[in-house]
C-alpha positions in Angstrom: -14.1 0.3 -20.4 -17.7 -0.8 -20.5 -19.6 -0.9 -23.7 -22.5 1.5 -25.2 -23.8 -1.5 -27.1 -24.4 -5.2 -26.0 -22.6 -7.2 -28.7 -23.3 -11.4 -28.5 -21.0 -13.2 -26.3 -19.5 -14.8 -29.6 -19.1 -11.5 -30.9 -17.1 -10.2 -28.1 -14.9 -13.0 -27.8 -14.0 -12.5 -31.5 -13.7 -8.7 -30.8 -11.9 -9.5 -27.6 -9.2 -12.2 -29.4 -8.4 -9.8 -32.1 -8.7 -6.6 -30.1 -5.6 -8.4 -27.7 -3.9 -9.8 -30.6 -3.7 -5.7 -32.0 -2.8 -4.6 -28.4 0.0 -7.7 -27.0 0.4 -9.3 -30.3 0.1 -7.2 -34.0 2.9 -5.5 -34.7 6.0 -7.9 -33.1 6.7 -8.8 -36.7 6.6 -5.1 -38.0 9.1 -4.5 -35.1 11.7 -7.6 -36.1 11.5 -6.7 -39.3 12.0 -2.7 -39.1 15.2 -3.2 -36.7 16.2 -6.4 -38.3 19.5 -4.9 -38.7 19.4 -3.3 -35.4 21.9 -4.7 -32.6 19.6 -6.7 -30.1 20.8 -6.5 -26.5 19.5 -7.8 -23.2 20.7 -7.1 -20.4 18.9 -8.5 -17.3 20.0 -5.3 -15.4 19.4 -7.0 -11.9 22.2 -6.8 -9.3 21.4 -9.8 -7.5 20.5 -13.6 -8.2 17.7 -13.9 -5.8 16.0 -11.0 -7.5 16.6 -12.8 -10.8 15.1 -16.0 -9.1 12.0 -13.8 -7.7 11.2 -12.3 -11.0 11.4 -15.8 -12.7 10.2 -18.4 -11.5 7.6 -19.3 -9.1 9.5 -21.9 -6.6 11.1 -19.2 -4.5 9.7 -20.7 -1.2 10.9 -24.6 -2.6 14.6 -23.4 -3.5 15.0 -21.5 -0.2 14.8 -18.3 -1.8 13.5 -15.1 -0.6 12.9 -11.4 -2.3 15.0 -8.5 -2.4 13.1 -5.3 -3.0 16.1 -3.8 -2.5 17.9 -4.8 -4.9 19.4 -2.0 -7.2 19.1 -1.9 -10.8 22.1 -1.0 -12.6 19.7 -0.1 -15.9 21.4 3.0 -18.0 19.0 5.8 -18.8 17.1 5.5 -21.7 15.9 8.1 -24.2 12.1 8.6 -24.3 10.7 6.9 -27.2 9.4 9.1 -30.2 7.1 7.9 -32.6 5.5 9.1 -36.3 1.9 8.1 -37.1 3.1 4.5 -38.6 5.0 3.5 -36.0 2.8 4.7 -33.4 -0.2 2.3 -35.1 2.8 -0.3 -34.9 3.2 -0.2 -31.2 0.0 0.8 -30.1 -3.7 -0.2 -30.6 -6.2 1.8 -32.8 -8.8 3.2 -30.6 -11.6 5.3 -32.9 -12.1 8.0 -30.4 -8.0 8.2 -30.1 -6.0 10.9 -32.4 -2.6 11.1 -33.3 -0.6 13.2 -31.0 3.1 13.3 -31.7 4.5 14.0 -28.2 2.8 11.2 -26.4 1.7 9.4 -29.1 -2.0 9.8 -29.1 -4.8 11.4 -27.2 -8.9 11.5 -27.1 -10.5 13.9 -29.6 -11.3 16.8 -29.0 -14.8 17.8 -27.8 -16.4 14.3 -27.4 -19.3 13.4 -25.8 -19.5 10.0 -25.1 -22.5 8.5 -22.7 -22.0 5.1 -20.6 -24.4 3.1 -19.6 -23.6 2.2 -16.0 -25.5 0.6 -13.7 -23.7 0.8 -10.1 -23.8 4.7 -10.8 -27.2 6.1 -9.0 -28.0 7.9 -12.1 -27.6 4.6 -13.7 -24.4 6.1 -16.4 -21.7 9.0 -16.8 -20.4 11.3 -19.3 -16.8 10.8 -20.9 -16.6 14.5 -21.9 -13.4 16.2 -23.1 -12.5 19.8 -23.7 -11.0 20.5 -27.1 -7.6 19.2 -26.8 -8.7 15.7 -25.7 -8.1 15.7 -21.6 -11.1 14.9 -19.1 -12.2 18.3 -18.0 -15.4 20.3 -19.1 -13.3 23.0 -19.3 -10.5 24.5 -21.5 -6.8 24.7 -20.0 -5.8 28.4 -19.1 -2.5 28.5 -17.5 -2.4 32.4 -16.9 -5.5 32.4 -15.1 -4.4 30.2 -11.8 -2.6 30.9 -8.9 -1.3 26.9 -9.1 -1.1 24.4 -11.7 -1.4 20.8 -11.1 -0.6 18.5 -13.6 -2.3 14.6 -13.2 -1.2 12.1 -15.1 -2.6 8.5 -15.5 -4.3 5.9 -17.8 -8.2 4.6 -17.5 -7.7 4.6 -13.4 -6.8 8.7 -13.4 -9.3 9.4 -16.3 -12.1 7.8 -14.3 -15.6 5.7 -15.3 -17.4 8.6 -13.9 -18.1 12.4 -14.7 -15.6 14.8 -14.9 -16.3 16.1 -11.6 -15.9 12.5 -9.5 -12.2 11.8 -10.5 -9.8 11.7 -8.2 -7.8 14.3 -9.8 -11.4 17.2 -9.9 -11.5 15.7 -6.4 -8.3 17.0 -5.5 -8.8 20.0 -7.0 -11.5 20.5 -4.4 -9.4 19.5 -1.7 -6.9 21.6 -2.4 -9.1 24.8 -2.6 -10.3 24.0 0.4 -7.1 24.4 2.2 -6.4 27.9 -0.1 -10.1 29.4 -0.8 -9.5 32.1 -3.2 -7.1 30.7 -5.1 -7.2 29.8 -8.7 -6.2 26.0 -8.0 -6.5 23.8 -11.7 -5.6 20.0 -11.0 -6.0 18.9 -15.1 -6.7 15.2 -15.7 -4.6 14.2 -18.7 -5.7 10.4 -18.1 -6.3 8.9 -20.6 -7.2 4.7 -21.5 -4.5 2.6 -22.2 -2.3 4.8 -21.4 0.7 3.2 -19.8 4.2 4.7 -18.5 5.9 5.4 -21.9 2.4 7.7 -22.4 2.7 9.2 -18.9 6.4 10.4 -19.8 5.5 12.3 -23.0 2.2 13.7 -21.3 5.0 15.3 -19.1 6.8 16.2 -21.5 4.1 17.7 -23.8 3.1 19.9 -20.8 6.6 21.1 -18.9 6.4 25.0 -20.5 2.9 25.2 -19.2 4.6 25.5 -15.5 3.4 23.0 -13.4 3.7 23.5 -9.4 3.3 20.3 -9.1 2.8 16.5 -11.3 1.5 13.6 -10.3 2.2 10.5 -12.7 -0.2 7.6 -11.4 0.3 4.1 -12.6 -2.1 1.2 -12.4 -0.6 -2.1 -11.1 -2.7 -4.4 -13.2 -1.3 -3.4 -16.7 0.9 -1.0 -16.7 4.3 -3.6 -16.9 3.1 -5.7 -19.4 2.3 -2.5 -21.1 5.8 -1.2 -21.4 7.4 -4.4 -23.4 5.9 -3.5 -26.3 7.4 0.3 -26.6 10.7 -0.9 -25.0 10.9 -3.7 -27.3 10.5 -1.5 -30.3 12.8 0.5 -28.7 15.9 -1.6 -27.9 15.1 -4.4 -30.7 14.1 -7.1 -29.0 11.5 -9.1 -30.2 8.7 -10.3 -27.9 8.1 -14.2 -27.5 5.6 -15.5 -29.4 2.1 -16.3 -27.5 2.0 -20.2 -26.4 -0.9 -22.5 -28.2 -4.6 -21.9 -26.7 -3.4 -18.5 -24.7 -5.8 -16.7 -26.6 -8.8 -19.2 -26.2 -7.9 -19.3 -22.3 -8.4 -15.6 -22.4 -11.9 -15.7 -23.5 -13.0 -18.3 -21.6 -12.9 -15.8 -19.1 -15.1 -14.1 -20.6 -18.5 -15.2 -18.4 -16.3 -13.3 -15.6 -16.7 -9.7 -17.8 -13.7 -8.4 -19.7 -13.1 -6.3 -16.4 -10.9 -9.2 -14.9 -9.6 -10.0 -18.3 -8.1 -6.9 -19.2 -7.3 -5.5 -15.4 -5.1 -7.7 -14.5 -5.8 -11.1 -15.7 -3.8 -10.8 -18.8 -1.1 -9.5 -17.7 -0.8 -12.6 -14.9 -1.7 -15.2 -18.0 1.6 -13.5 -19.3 4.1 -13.5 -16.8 3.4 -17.0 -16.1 3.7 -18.2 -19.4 6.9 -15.7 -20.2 8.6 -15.6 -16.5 11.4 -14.1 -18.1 9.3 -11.0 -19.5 8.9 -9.7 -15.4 12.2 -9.1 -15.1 12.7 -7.1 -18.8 9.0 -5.2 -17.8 10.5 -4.2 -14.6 13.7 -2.9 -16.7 11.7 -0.8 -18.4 9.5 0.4 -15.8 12.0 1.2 -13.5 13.6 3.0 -16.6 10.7 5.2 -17.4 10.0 6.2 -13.8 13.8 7.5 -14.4 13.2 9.4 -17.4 10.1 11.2 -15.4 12.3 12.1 -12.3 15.1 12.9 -14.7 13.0 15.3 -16.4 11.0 16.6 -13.7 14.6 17.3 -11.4 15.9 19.0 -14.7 12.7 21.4 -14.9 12.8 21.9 -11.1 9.4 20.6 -11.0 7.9 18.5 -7.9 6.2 15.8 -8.6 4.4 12.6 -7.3 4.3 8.7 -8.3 1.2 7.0 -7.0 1.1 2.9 -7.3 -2.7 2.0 -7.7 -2.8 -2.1 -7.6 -5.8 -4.0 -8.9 -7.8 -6.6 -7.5 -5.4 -9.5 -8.0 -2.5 -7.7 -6.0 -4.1 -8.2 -2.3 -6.8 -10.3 -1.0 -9.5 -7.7 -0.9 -12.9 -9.9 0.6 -14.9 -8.2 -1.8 -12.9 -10.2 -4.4 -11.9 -13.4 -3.1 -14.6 -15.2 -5.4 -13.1 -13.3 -8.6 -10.1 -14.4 -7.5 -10.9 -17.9 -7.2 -12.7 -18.6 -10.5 -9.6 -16.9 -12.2 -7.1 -19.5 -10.4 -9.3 -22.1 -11.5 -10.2 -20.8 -15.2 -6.9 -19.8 -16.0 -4.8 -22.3 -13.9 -3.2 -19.5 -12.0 -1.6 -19.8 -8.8 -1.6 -17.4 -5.9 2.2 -16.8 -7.1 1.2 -15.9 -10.4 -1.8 -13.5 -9.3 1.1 -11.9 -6.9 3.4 -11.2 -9.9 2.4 -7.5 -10.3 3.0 -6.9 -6.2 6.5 -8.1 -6.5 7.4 -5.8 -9.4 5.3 -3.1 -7.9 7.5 -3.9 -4.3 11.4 -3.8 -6.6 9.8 -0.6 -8.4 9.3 1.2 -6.1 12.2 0.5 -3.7 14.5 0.9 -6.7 13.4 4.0 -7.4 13.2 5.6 -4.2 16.6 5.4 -3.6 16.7 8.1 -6.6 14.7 9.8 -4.6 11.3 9.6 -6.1 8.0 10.3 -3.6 5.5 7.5 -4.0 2.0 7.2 -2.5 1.4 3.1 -2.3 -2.4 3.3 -2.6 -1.9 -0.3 -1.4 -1.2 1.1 2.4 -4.3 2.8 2.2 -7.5 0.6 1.1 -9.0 -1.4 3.7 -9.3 -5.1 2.4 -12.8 -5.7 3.6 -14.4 -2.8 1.7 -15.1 -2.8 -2.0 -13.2 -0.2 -3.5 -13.7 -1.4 -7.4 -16.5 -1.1 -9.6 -17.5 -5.1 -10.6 -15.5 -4.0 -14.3 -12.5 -3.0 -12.0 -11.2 0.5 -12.3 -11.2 2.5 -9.0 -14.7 3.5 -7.9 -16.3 6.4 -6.2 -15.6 5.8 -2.9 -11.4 4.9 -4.3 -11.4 8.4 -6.4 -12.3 10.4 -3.1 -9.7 8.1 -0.9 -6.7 8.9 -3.3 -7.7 12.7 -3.4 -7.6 12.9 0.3 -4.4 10.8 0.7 -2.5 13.5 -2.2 -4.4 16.4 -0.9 -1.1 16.9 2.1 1.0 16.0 -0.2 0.5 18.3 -3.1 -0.5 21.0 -0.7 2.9 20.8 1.1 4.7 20.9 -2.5 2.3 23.3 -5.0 0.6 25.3 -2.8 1.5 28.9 -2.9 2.8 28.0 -6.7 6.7 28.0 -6.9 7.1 27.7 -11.0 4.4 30.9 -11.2 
């Protein structure tokens, strides 16, 4: 997210450095040592070698070896994790607008009021405004007054760097009411930053007796699967691998680029090349937490919608080639590595829509020679509208008329 304040570049990379070490690094030790006596499995849960060889190594092409999307996981449903103050501050980061919340672990404050400077806006900033239980509208939630209930999910990408109004999820609200004037339509943005999927699944949960006609859970491509290895490691016990010497300094060399990069994608990449093996044990526990949503959405009778949303570094967007290319060479990053969160994204979604999940692949839908990111990254104006149009049928066909009223 951008910053009120304009801290000195050696400032922000000491911020930066210990704000990733709290967020990828701080609390491994808390977790060996709370389940030291806890069995440690790991099971790759991948059917098929040249899916192993695809998630781990980055001489597919060399070795003669090509992916399998379809390659079934054989992954054993997982319980949703649940978390208590402490061991919610050691999986997650402290965030000093963030509150405790003790189905999905924490949400913004209440009531906040929170003005960002922001210079591709025309008005030149917007307004993070929450009502008083912490989501993105200007409004407060009343379930009995509407006629349907649409329930978005999401992290930084869904909440939006822009007003209220402009998110994609407002945006479909309009869309929606458009096809149905008169009724009472309420699409209510739960996103939230740095929320990842093990958040998305107790936002759900947190809001199932509220009736929703419809859900939409969307995940962001860039960080959302390096963002489930901490919770599943907690989890299941398994320790993550230590960070190699200089991977920190390598991160803030980027730092001339804007933390945008950095923390949309860039990271993430750094990681998977470094720990090749991680991809396959993020994908696990994606693919396991998408479950645990359609498991709990087919239980509730509840329709519901996955959307992919990939960042900069999935496809070669023109707008972004020269981001692109300083990152390769900054980082030593190949296009292989840069393509890491596309090929999890591709076994993700195949896998789980042979369980029948409904995604929307905003990656079939955003023209590569048009600029559909804000310079820091997250989905712009132009992106938010896109996505509500592409939902709009889709949630129409499945909400409209309100089946759980």
């Amino acid at each position: 997210m951008p910053n009120r304040s304009k801290p000195s570049r050696s400032g922000r990379a000491r911020a930066l450095a210990l704000g990733l070490g709290l967020v990828l690094a701080a609390g491994i030790g808390a977790v060996a040592w709370k389940l030291r006596d806890a069995t440690v499995v790991h099971d790759s849960n991948v059917a098929k070698a040249e899916l192993i060889a695809a998630l781990t190594t980055r001489q597919l092409a060399p070795r003669g070896l090509e992916f399998d999307p379809t390659a079934r996981a054989t992954t054993p449903p997982i319980e949703r994790l649940r978390l208590g103050p402490e061991e919610m501050h050691a999986v997650f980061a402290d965030f000093p607008n963030m509150e405790f919340d003790p189905v999905c672990y924490y949400r913004f404050r209440g009531g906040l009021e929170e003005r960002w400077e922001f210079p591709e806006l025309p008005k030149g900033f917007w307004t993070r405004r929450t009502n008083s239980t912490g989501a993105r509208e200007d409004h407060e939630f009343a379930r009995d007054a509407l006629d349907t209930f649409v329930l978005a999910i999401g992290d930084s990408h869904t909440e939006g760097l822009c007003d209220n109004a402009d998110s994609w999820p407002n945006r479909l609200e309009v869309e929606l009411t458009t096809r149905r004037p008169g009724a009472r339509i309420e699409v209510y943005n739960t996103g939230t930053s740095s929320y990842s999927l093990f958040h998305y699944w107790g936002v759900l949960e947190k809001f199932l007796p509220q009736r929703p006609d419809c859900v939409i859970v969307c995940m962001y491509g860039g960080n959302d699967f390096i963002e489930t290895l901490r919770p599943f490691a907690f989890q299941r016990g398994v320790p993550l691998p230590p960070r190699p010497e200089g991977y920190f300094a390598e991160l803030v060399e980027t730092l001339d680029m804007g933390e945008g990069p950095l923390l949309q994608g860039l990271n993430q990449a750094l990681f998977f090349r470094d720990h090749p093996e991680q991809r396959d044990i993020a994908l696990t526990a994606a693919c396991a937490t998408i479950d645990g949503i359609r498991r709990l959405c087919e239980a509730q009778r509840v329709p519901w919608i996955a959307v992919y949303v990939p960042s900069i570094f999935d496809l070669p967007f023109d707008a972004w080639a020269g981001v692109r290319a300083r990152a390769k060479e900054k980082l030593a990053l190949s296009d292989d590595d840069l393509a890491a969160a596309n090929r999890l994204a591709d076994a993700l979604l195949a896998r789980t829509r042979t369980s029948g999940v409904t995604w929307l692949d905003l990656r079939e839908h955003l023209a590569l020679d048009r600029r559909w990111y804000w310079s820091e990254l997250h989905l712009n104006l132009d992106a938010n509208a896109l996505l509500a149009q592409r939902l709009a049928p889709l949630v129409g066909e499945l909400a409209l008329g309100g089946p759980n009223r």
